[in-house]
C-alpha positions in Angstrom: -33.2 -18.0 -13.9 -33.2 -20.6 -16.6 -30.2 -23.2 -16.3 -29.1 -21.9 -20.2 -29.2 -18.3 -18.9 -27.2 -19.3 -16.0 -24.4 -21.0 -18.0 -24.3 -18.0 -20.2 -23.8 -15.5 -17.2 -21.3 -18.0 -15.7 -19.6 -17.9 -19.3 -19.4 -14.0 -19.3 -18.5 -13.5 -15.9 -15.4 -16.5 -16.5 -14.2 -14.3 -19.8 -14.2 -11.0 -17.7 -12.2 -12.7 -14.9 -9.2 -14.4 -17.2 -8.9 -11.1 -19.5 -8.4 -8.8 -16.7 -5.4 -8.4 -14.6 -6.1 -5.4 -12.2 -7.8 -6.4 -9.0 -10.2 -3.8 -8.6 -11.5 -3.4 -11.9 -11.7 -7.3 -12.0 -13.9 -7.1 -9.2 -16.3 -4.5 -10.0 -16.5 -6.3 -13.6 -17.8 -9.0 -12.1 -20.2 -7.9 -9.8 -21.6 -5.4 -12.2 -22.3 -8.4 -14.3 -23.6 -10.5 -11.8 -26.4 -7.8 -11.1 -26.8 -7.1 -14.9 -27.6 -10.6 -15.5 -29.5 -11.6 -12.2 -32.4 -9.8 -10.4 -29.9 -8.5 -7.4 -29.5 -5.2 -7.4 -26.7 -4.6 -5.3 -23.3 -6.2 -4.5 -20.2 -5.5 -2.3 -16.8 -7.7 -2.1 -14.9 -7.5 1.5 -11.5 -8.1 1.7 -10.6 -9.5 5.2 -7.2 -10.4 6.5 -6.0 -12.7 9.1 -6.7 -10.0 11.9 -9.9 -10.2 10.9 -9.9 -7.1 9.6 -12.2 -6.2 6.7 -11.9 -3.8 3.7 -14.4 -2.5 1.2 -12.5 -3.3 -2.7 -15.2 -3.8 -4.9 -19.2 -2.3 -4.7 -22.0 -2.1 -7.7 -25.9 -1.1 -7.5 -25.1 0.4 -4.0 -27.9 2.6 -2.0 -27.4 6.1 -1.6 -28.1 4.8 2.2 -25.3 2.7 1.5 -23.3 4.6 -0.6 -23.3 7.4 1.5 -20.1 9.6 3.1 -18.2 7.1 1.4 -19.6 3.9 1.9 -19.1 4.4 6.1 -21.8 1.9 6.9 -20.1 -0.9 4.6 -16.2 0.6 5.9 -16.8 0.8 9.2 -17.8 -0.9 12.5 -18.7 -5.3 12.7 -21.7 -7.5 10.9 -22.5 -11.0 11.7 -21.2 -12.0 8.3 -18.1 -10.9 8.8 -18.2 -12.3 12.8 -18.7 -15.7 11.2 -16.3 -15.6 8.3 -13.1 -14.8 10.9 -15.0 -17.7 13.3 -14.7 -20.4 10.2 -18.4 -20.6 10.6 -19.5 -19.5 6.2 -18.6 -22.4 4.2 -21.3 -22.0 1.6 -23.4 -19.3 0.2 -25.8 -18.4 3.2 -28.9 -16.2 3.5 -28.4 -13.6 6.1 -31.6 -13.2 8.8 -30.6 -9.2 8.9 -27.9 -7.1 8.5 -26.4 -4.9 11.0 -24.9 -2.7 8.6 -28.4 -2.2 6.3 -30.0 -1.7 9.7 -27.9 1.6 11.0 -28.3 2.9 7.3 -31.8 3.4 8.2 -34.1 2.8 4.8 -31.9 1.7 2.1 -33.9 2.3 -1.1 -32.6 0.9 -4.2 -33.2 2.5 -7.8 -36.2 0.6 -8.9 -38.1 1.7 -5.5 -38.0 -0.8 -3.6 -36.6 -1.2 0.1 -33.1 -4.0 0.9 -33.5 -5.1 4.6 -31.3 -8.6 4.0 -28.5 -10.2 1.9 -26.6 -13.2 1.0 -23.2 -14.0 1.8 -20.8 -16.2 0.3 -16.7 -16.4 1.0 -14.3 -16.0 -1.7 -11.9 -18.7 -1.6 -9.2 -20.7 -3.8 -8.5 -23.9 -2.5 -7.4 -23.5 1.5 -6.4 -19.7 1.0 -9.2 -17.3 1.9 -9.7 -13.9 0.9 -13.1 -12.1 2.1 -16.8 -12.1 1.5 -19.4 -11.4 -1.4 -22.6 -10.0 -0.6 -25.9 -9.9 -2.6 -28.6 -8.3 -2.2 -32.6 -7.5 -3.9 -35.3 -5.5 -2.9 -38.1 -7.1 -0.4 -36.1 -10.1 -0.6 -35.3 -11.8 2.9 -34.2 -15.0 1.7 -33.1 -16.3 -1.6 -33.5 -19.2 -3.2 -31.5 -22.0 -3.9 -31.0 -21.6 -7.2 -30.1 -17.9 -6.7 -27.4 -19.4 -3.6 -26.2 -22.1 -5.9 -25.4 -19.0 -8.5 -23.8 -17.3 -5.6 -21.7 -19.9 -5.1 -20.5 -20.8 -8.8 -19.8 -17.0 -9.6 -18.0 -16.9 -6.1 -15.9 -20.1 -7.1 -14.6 -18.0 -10.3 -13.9 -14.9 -8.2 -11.8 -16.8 -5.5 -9.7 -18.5 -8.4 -9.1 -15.6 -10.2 -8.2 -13.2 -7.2 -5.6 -15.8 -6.5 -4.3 -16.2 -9.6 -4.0 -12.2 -10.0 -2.4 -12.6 -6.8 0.3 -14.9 -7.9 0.9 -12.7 -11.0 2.0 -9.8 -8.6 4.2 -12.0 -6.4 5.9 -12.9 -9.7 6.3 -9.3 -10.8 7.5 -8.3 -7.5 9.9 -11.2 -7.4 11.3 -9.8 -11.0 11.4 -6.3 -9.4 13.0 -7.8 -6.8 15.6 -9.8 -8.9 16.5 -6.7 -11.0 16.5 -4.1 -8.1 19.5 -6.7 -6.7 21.2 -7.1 -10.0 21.3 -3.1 -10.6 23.0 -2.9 -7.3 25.1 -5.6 -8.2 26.4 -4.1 -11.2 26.3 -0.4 -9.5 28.8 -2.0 -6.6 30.9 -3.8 -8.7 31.7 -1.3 -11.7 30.6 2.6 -11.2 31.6 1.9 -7.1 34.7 0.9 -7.2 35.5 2.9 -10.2 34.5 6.2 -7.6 37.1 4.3 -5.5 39.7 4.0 -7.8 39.4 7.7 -8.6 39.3 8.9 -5.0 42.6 7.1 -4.5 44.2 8.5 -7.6 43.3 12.1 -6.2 45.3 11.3 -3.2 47.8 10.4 -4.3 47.9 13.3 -6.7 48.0 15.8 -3.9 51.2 13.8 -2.9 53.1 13.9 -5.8 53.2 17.4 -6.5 54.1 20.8 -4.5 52.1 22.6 -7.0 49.4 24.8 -4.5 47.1 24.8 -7.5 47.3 21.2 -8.5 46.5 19.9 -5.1 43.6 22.1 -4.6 42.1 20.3 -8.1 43.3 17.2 -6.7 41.7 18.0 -3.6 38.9 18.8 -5.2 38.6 16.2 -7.1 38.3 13.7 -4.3 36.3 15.7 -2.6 33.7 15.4 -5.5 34.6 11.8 -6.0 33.9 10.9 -2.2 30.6 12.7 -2.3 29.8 10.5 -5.4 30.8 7.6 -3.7 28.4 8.5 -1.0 25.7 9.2 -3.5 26.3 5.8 -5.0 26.3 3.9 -1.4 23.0 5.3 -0.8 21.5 4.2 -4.5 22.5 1.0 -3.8 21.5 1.1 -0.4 17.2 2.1 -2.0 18.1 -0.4 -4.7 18.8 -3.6 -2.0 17.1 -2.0 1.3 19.1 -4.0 4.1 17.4 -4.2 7.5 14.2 -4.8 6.5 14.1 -8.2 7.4 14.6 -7.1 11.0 11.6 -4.7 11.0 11.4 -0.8 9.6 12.8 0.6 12.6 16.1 -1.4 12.3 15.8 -0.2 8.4 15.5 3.0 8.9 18.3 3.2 12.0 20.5 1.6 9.5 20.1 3.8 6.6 20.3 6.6 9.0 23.8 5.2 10.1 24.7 5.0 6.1 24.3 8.6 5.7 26.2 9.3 8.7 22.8 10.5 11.1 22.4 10.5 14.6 18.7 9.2 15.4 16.9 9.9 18.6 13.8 6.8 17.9 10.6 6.4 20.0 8.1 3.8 18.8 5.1 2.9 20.6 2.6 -0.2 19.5 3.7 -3.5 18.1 5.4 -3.0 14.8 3.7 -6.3 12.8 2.8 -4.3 9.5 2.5 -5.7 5.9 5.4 -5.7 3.9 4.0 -3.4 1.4 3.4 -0.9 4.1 6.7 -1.4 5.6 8.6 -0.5 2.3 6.2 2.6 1.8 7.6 4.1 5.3 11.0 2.6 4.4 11.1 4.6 1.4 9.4 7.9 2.6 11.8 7.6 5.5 15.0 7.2 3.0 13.6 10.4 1.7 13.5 12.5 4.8 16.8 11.3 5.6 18.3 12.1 2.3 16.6 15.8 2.8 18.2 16.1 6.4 21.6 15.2 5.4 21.4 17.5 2.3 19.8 20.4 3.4 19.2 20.5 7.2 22.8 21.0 8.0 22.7 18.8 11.1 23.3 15.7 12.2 20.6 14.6 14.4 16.9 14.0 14.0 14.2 12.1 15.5 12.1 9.1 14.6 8.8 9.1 15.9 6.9 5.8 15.1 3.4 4.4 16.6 1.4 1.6 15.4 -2.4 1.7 15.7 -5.6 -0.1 15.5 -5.8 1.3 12.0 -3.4 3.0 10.6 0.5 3.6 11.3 1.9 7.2 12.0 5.7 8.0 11.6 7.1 11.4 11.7 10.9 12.6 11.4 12.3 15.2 12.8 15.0 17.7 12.4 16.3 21.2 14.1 18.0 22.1 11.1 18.0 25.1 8.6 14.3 24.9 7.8 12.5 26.0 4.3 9.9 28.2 3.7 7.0 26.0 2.9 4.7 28.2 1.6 2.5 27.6 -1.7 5.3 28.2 -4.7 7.6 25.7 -2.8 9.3 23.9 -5.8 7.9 20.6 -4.2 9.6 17.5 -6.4 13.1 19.6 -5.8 12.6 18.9 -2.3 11.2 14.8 -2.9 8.2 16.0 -0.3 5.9 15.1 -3.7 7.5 11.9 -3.7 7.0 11.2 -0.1 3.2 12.2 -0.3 2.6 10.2 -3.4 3.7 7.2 -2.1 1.6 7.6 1.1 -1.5 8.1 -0.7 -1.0 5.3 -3.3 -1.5 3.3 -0.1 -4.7 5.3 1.0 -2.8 7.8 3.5 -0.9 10.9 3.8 1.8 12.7 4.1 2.2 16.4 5.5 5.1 18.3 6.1 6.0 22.0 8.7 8.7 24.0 8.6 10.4 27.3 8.5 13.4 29.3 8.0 15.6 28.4 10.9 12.8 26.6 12.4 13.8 22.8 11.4 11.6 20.2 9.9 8.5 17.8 10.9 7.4 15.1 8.5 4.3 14.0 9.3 2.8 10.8 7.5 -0.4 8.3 8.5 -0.9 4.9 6.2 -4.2 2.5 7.2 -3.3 -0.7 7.4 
């Protein structure tokens, strides 16, 4: 490629980067342009984290051998790139001798006809901080060329800044969500709290003052639906400002449990180490479940079932309680399971739910990690 054409591609691929903020489409923006610009034909980002785990975020030009029951040869199993990126070993862009993963695809035939048996690799970095691997790749091509690795590396260079600077954006927001989530609970505690307080005192005191049968039922009642208020309050505030969390979801969850005035029977097998994003998911689903128990179960025990994996995390809660019937017409955002499944999939994982009438309750949900 001419040095002009290569400063223009650079150029485009740098105006993609700064205008975009989502991750995933920055990514695939940026390798589609690569390709369109370059004579690869195929590109894939891994992200890999400090267990030397890897993840598949961003892919263009892929082969259908490639591309095929969603991506499994790029998803699954080990490759010498990314043996040596967890080793320290890729500093540079670097021509690959084969690939392990384009070798169990069997022939990987791109669009144009031809056949992809190696590609280059090159880590995506900002500074010390490390994120994963880009991989390029061209038909009947088994090495590239300097020029093509120097490319590599420039375009790389602009990835790795702007995935951490998209990545500082996020920590910001979250540290505003953060911020506000305490304020709210701040304000929630401090006024509509202790006004609930005020007004469950009042109501006692009311039943006091008068012999009236009828006036201290409404008085009664009144406090009644002012302490369960109250309690309704405690536990906004309570998914508002999550306490525990900083001494691990099970401690969380225990606690909230506690709030709500449940018994919990918990088992946990595996170490419990998962990312913090992950750990408020289950947090919330789990606040959820509880809230359901308390509500509708009519009991006052459950379980907590939770077990870390290689891959993926599986928690299930537990009840003996009045059941529903959880056929196809079940009102399902009445019940908050909707909730609880769409924040399990919006981190690539599920959440199922059995029950019946007098037959108690089993949520079931599984999160990769």
């Amino acid at each position: 490629m001419a040095e002009h054409s290569t400063v223009a591609l650079l150029k485009e691929i740098a105006e993609l980067l700064n205008e975009e903020t989502d991750m995933e489409g920055m990514l695939n923006g940026a390798i589609r342009k690569l390709l369109a610009g370059t004579s690869f034909e195929t590109a894939w980002i891994f992200f890999i984290n400090e267990e030397g785990k890897h993840r598949l975020v961003a892919h263009a030009g892929l082969p259908g051998a490639l591309d095929s029951n969603g991506c499994a040869h790029l998803k699954e199993g080990g490759c010498w790139c990314v043996r040596r990126y967890i080793k320290g070993d890729l500093e540079k862009a670097s021509n690959i001798i084969a690939c392990q993963r384009i070798e169990n695809a069997g022939e990987v035939r791109v669009a144009s006809g031809g056949t992809i048996t190696h590609h280059a690799t090159v880590p995506l970095q900002s500074g010390e901080e490390r994120f994963g691997l880009l991989n390029i790749a061209a038909p009947e091509t088994s090495r590239f060329s300097k020029d093509d690795l120097a490319l590599l590396e420039s375009a790389a260079f602009q990835i790795g800044s702007a995935i951490k600077r998209i990545g500082l954006t996020k920590q910001e927001q979250e540290l505003a969500l953060v911020g506000e989530r305490n304020r709210l609970a701040r304000d929630l505690h401090d006024s509509v709290n202790q006004l609930l307080f005020s007004v469950t005192l009042t109501a006692r005191g009311g039943v006091e003052m008068t012999k009236d049968e009828e006036m201290q039922d409404t008085f009664r009642e009144i406090q009644h639906l002012t302490q369960e208020a109250l309690h309704e309050m405690r536990a906004l505030i309570w998914q508002l400002r999550p306490k525990g969390l900083e001494s691990g979801i099970v401690e969380a969850i225990k606690g909230y449990g506690d709030m709500l005035g449940l018994s919990l029977d918990v088992k946990v097998t595996g170490v419990i180490q998962l990312p913090s994003r992950i750990e408020e998911a289950l947090f919330r689903i789990a606040q959820e479940a509880l809230n359901n128990i308390r509500k509708h179960a009519g009991v006052k025990d459950a379980e907590l079932y939770i077990s870390a994996r290689s891959k993926d995390v599986l928690m299930v809660i537990k009840d003996e309680g009045r059941g529903f019937a959880a056929g196809e017409r079940l009102a399902l955002p009445s019940m908050g399971l909707q909730g609880m499944r769409d924040r399990a999939e919006a981190e690539g994982g599920m959440a199922e739910w059995s029950s019946g009438i007098g037959k108690g309750t089993e949520i079931l949900v599984r999160i990769p990690y």
